[in-house]
C-alpha positions in Angstrom: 8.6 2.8 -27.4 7.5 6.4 -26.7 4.1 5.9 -27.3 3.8 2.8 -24.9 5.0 4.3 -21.8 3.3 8.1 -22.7 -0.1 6.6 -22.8 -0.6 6.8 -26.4 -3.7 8.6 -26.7 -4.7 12.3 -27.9 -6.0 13.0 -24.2 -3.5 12.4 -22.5 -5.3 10.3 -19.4 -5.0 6.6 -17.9 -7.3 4.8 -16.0 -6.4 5.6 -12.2 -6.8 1.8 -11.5 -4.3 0.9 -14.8 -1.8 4.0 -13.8 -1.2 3.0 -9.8 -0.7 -0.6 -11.0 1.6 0.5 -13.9 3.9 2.4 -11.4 4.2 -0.5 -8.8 2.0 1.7 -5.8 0.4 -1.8 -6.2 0.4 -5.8 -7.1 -1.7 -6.1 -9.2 -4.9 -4.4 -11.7 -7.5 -5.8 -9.6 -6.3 -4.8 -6.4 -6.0 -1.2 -7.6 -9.8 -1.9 -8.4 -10.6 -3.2 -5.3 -8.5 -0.1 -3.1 -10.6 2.3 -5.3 -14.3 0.2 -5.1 -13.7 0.8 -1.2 -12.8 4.5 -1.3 -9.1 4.2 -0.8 -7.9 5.9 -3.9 -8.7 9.8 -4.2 -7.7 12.2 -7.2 -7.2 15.5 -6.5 -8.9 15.2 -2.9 -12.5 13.0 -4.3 -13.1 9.1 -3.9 -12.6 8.2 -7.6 -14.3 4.8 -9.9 -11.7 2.6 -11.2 -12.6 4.1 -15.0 -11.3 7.6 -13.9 -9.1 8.9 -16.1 -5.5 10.5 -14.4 -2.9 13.1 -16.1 -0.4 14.6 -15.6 -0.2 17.3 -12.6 -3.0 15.3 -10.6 -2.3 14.7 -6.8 -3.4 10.7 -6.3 -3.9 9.7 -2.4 -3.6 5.7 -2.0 -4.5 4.7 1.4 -2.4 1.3 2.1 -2.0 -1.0 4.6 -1.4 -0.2 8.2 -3.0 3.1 7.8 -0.3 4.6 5.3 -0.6 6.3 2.8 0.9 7.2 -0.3 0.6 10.9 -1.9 1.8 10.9 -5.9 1.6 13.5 -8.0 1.2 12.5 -11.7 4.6 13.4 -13.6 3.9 10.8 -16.9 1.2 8.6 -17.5 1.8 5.0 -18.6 -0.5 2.2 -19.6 2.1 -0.8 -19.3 4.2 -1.9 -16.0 7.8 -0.8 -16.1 10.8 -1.3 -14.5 11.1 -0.1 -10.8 13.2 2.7 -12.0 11.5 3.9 -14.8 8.3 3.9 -12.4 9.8 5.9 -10.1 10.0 8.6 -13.0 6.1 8.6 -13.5 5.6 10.8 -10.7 6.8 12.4 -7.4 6.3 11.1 -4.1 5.2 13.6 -1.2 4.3 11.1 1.4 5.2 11.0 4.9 7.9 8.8 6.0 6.8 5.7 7.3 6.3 5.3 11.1 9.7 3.4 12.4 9.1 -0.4 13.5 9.1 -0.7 16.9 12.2 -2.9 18.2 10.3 -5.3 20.7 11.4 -9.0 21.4 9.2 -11.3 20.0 6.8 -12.5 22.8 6.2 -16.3 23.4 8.9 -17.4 20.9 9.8 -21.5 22.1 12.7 -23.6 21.7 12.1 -26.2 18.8 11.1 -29.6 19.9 9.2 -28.6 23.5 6.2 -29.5 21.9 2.6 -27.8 22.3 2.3 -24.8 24.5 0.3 -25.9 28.1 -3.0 -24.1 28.8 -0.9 -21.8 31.4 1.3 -21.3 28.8 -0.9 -20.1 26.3 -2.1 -17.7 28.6 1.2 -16.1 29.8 2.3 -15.6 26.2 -1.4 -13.9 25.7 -0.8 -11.8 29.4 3.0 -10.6 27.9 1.2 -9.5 24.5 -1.7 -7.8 25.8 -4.0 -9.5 24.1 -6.6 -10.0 26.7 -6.5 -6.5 27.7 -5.0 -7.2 31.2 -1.7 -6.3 32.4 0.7 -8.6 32.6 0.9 -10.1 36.5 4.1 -10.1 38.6 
């Protein structure tokens, strides 16, 4: 069992694509892929392929949604998806805590069963959330 979750070769490395999947920073293989085909994964401070090889002691930056992102440093590198808490042991987290969510009502919410919203409607709900780029009117 050692030898799966260590990485179980004489170098010591992972595929950076393989390792963010293995330790849940991501869904799934391909979307690790895809984060590091558009330049959101960096090792050690460069834009890295999918085939780059991670160890242990490396600083991995994964830009996420919503302009977050997640700083890792490599503790244990694993080929296979674990557990949530045996991920967590893979490696340290330094990232900033995320921003907190903003406690707004929901804007243009209905009643159930008053059917389609009315042209004048439509656009006071867009007026209260901004969307037009005009202030709301009094």
């Amino acid at each position: 069992m050692a030898s799966e979750t260590s990485g179980g070769d004489a170098t010591g490395t992972v595929r950076v694509d393989s390792w963010i999947w293995s330790v849940r920073l991501v869904k799934s293989r391909s979307m690790g892929a895809a984060a590091c085909k558009g330049g959101h994964v960096r090792v050690n401070g460069e834009r890295v392929k999918p085939s780059h090889g991670v160890k242990p002691g490396d600083e991995v930056r994964l830009r996420q949604a919503e302009g977050r992102e997640r700083i890792v440093i490599v503790k244990r590198v694993i080929r296979k998806r674990v557990g949530a808490p045996v991920a967590v042991e893979c490696y340290a987290d330094n990232s900033p805590p995320p921003p907190p969510r903003e406690a707004v009502a929901p804007a243009g919410i209905r009643d159930r069963g008053t059917g389609r919203p009315t042209k004048r409607d439509r656009r006071e709900m867009e007026r209260l959330r901004g969307v037009l780029g005009q202030p709301p009117t009094p």
